[in-house]
FIVEXKE-679335 format. One record per residue (C-alpha): residue number from 1; x, y, z. Coordinates in Angstrom, 3 decimals, decimal comma. Example, Ala and Ser with C-alpha at 12.3 -4.5 7.8 and 13.67 -1.06 7.14 Angstrom:
+-----+----------+----------+----------+
!   n !       xx !       yy !       zz !
+-----+----------+----------+----------+
!   1 !   12,300 !   -4,500 !    7,800 !
!   2 !   13,670 !   -1,060 !    7,140 !
+-----+----------+----------+----------+
! end
This chain:
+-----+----------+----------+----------+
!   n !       xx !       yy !       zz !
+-----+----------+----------+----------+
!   1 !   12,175 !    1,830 !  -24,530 !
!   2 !    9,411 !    1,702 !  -22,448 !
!   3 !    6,870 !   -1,447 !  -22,332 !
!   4 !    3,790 !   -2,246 !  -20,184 !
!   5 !    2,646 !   -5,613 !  -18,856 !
!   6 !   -0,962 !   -5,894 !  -16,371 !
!   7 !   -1,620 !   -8,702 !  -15,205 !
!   8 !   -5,009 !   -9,822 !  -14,328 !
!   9 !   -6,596 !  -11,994 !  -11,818 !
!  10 !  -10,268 !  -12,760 !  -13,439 !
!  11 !  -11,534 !  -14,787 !  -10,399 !
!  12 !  -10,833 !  -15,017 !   -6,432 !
!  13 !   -8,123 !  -16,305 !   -5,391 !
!  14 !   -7,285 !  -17,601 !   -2,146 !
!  15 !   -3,483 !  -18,314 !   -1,025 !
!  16 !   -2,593 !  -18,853 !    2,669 !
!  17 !    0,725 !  -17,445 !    4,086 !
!  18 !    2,257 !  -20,283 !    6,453 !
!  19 !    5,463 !  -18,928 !    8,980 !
!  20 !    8,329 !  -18,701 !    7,013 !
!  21 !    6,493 !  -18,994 !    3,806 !
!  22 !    5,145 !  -16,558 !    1,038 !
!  23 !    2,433 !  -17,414 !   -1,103 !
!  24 !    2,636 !  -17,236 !   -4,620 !
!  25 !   -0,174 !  -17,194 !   -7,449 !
!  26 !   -0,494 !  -18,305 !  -10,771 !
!  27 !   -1,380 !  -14,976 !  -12,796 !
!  28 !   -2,360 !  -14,300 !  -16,357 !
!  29 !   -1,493 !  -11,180 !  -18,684 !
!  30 !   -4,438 !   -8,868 !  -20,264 !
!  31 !   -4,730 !   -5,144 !  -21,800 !
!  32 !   -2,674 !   -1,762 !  -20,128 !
!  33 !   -4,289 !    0,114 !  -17,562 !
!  34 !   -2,700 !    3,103 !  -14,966 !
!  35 !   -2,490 !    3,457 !  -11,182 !
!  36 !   -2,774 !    7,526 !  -10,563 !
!  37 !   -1,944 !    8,013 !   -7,148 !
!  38 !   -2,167 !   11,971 !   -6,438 !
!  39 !   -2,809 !   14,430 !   -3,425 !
!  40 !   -5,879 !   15,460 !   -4,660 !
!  41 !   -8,688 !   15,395 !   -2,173 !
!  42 !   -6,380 !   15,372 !    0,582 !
!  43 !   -7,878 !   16,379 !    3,244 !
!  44 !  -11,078 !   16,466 !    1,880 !
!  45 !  -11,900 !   12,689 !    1,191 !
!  46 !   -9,200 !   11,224 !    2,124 !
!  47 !   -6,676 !   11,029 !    4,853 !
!  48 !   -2,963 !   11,907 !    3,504 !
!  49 !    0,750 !   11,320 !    4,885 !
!  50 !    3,640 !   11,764 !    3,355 !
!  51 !    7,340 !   12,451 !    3,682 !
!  52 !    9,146 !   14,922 !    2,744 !
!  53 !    6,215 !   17,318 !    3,326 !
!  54 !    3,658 !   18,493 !    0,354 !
!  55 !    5,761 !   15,848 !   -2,223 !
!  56 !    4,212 !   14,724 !   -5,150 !
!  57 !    3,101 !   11,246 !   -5,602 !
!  58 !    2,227 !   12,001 !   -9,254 !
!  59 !    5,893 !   12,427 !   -9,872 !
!  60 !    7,289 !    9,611 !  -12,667 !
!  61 !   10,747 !    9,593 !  -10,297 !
!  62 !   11,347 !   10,688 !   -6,785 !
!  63 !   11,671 !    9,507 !   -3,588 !
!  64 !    8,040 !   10,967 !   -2,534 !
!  65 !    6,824 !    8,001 !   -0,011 !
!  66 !    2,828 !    8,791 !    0,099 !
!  67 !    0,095 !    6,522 !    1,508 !
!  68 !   -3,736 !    7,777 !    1,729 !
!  69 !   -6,613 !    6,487 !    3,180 !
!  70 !  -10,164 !    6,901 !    2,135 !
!  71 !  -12,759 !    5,679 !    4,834 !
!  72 !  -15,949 !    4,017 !    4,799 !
!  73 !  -18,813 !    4,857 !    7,645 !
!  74 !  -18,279 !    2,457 !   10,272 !
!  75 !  -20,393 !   -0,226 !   10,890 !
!  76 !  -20,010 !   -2,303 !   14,437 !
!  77 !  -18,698 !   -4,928 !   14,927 !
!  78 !  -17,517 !   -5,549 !   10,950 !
!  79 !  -15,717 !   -2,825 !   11,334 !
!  80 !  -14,816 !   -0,151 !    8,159 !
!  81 !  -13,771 !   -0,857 !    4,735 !
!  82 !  -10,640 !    1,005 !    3,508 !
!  83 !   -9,642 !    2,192 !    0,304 !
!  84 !   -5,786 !    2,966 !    0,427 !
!  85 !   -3,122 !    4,103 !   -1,434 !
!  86 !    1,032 !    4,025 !   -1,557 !
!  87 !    3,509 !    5,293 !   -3,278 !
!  88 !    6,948 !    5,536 !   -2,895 !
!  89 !   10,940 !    4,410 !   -4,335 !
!  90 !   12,203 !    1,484 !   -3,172 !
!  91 !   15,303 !   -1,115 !   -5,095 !
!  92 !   12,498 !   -3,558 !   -2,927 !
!  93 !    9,505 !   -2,842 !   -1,327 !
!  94 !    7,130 !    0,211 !    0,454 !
!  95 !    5,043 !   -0,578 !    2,743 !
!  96 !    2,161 !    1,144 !    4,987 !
!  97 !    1,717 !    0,027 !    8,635 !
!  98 !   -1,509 !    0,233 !   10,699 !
!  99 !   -1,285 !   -0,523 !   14,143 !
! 100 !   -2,870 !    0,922 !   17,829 !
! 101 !    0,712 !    1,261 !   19,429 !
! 102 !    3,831 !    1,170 !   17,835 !
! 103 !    6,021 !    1,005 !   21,001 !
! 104 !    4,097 !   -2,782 !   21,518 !
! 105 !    1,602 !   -5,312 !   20,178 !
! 106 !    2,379 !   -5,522 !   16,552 !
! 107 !    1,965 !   -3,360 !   13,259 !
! 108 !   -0,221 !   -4,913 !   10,026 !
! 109 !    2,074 !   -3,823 !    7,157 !
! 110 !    0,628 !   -3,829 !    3,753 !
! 111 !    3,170 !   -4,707 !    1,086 !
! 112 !    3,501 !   -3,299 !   -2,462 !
! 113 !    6,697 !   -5,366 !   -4,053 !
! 114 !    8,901 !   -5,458 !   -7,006 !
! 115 !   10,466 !   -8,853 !   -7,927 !
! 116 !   13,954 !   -7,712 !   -9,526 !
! 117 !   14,979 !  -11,175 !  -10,333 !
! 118 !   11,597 !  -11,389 !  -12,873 !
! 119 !   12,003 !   -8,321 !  -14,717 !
! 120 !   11,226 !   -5,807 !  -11,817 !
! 121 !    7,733 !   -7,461 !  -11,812 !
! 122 !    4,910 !   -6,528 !   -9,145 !
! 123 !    3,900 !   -8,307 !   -5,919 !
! 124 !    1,698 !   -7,803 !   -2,760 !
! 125 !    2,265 !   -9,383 !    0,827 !
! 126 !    0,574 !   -8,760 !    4,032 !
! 127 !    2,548 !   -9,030 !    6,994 !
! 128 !    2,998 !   -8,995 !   10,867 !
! 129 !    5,899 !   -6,515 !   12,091 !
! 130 !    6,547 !   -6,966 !   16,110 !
! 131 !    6,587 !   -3,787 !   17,399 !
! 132 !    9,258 !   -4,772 !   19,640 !
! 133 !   11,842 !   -6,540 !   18,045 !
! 134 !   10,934 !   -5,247 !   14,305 !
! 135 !   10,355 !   -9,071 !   13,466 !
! 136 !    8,021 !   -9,834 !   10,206 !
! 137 !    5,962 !  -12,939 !    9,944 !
! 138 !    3,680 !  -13,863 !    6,752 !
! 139 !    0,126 !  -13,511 !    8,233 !
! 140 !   -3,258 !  -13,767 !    6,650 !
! 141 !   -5,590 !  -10,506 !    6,444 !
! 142 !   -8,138 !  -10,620 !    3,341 !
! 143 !   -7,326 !   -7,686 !    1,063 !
! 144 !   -9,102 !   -7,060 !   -2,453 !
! 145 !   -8,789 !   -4,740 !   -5,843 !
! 146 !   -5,052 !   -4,850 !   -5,169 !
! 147 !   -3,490 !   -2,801 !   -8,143 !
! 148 !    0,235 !   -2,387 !   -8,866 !
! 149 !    2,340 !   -0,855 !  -11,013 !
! 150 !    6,443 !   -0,722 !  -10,965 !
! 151 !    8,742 !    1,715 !  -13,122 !
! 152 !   12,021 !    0,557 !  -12,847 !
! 153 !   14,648 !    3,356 !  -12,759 !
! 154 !   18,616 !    3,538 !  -12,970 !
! 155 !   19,059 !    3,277 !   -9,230 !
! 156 !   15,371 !    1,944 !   -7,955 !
! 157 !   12,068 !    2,257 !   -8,421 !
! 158 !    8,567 !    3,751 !   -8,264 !
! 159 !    6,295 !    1,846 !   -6,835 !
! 160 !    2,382 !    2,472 !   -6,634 !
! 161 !   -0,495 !    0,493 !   -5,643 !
! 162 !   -4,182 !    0,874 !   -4,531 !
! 163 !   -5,877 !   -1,770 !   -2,457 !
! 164 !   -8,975 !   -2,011 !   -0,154 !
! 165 !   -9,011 !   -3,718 !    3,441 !
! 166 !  -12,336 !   -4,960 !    4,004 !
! 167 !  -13,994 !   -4,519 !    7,730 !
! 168 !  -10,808 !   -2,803 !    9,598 !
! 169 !  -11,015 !   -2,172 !   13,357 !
! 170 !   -8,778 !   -1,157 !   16,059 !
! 171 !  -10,777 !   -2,133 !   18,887 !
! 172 !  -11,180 !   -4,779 !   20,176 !
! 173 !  -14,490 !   -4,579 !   21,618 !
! 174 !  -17,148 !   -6,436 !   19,639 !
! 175 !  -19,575 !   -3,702 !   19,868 !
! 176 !  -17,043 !   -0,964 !   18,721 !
! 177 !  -15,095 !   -0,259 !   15,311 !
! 178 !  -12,777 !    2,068 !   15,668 !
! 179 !  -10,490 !    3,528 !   12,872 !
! 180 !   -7,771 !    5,487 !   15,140 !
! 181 !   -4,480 !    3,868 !   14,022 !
! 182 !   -1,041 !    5,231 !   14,030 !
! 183 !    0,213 !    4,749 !   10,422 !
! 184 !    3,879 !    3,762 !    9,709 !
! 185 !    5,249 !    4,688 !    6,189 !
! 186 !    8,466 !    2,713 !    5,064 !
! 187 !   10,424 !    0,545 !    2,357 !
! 188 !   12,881 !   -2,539 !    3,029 !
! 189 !   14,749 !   -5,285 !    0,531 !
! 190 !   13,589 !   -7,974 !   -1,437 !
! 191 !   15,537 !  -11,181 !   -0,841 !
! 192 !   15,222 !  -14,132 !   -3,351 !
! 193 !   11,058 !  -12,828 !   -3,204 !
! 194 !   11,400 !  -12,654 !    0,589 !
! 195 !   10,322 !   -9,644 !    2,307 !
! 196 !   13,320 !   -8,289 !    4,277 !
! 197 !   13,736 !   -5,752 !    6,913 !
! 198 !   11,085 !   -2,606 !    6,998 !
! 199 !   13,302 !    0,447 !    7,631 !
! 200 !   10,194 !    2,867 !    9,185 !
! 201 !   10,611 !    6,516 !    7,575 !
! 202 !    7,357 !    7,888 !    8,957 !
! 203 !    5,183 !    7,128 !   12,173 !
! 204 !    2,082 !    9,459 !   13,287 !
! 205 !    0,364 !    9,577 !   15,715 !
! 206 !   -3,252 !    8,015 !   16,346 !
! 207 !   -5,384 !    9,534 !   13,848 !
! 208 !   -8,821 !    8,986 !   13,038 !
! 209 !   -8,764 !    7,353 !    9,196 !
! 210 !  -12,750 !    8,262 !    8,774 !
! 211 !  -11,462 !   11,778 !    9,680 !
! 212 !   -9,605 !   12,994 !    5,898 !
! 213 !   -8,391 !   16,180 !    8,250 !
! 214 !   -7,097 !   14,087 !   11,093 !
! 215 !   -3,659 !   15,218 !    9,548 !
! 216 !   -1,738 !   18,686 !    8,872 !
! 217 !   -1,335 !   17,448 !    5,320 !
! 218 !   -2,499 !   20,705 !    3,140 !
! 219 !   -6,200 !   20,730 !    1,860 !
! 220 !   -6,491 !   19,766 !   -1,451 !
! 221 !   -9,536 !   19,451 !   -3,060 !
! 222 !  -10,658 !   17,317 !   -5,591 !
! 223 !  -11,191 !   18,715 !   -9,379 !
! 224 !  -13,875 !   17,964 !  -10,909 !
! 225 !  -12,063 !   16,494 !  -14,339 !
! 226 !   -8,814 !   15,031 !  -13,799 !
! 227 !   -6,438 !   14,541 !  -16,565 !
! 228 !   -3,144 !   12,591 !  -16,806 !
! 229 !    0,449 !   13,397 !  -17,946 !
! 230 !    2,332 !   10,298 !  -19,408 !
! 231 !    5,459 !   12,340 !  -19,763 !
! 232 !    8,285 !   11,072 !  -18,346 !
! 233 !   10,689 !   13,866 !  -16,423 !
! 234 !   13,689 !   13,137 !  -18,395 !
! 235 !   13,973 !    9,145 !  -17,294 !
! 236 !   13,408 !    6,283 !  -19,402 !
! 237 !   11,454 !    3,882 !  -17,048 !
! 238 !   11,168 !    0,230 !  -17,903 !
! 239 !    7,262 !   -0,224 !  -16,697 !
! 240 !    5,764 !   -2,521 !  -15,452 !
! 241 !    1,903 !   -2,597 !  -14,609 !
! 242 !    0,018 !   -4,988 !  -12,934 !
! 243 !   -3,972 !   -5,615 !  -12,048 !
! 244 !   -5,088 !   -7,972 !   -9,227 !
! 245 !   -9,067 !   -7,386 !   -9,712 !
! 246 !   -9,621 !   -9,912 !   -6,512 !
! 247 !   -6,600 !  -11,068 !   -4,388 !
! 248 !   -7,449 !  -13,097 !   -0,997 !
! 249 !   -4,867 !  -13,072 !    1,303 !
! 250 !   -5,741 !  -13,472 !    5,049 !
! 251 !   -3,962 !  -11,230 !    8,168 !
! 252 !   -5,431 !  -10,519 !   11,106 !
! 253 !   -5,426 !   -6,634 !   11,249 !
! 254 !   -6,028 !   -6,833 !   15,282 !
! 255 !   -2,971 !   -6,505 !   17,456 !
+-----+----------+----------+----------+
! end
């Protein structure tokens, strides 16, 4: 039997991340709603990776990781607002990674969560990876319109989420904002609500996130009426949805 819960977060909300700790929120329940994460527009408006190659993030099972990117123009020094995307399977977390150099510095990883131990229910972290040693630290970075939904499955589960990261920049020149990043895709374990190790499945190179076509990902362009299948592919997900209209949490995306 399937259910749906959203949650809803009416007001701001502010919670800081101290090292070694992970904030937690006080949340309230309100009425269904969907997060459709497709590859329409790839290409087009929006900057697309993926792994395997040309998977479907629509899919109601699979292990399709997808993350997308659509750009704002880029205003110096605030840098550009970002409207992104992720999906992928995951008994724990998927994540997407931007950083200037993955070999050193350190990667801001952007954390879409299931909480098995509270009935598979839906979380978001931002955190620091060490592009050394692999470390993760709780940072803050603000992030708003965080969305999340989790079907639970047999052996894991789908995770999608949409989110928006307000005034990016890679440079760190006052009078620049840049938006070439290298973006890591990835998932990682869920201990007692802790964020565990991120395994990295994909790492690009620097692409330009204003640029949709910065990527080999195949054109796809946007329809102009978009409709959407419910149907499940055989698999009885338990769902579970949440909404975060406004969700504060504060990382510093420079590394």
């Amino acid at each position: 039997m399937e259910r749906g819960l959203i949650l809803l977060v009416a007001a701001a909300l502010m919670a800081y991340v101290a090292p070694g700790v992970q904030g937690t929120s006080h949340l309230s329940f309100s009425n269904n709603t969907e997060v459709n994460i497709t590859r329409d527009g790839c290409g087009v408006t929006k900057l697309c990776v993926e792994t395997p190659n040309d998977c479907d993030p629509s899919a109601t099972n699979g292990t399709c990781l997808f993350g997308s990117a659509t750009a704002s123009t880029p205003m110096p020094p605030a840098g550009t607002n970002l409207i992104m995307e992720l999906r992928g399977f995951s008994e724990g977390y998927v994540a997407l990674g931007l950083t200037t150099d993955q070999s050193q510095g350190s990667t801001m990883l952007f954390v879409c969560a299931q909480n098995s131990s509270n009935n598979g229910s839906f979380f978001f972290r931002t955190m620091q990876r060490n592009n050394t040693n692999g470390a993760l630290t709780p940072l803050e970075r603000t992030v708003r319109e965080i969305r999340g939904m989790v079907n639970v499955m047999v052996n894991g589960s789908v995770i999608k989420c949409e989110f928006e990261i307000p005034n990016a920049n890679a440079s760190r020149a006052v009078k620049d904002a840049s938006t070439n990043f290298q973006v890591l895709l990835g998932t990682g374990p869920v201990v007692g609500g802790m964020i565990g190790d991120f395994r990295i499945a994909l790492n690009t190179t620097l692409l330009t996130l204003t640029n949709p076509a910065s990527t080999n990902v195949a054109t796809t362009a946007t329809p102009v009426a978009m409709t959407t299948n419910s149907a499940s592919n055989g698999a009885h997900p338990h769902a579970v949805l949440f909404l975060l209209s406004v969700l504060s949490l504060a990382v510093m995306l420079r590394t």
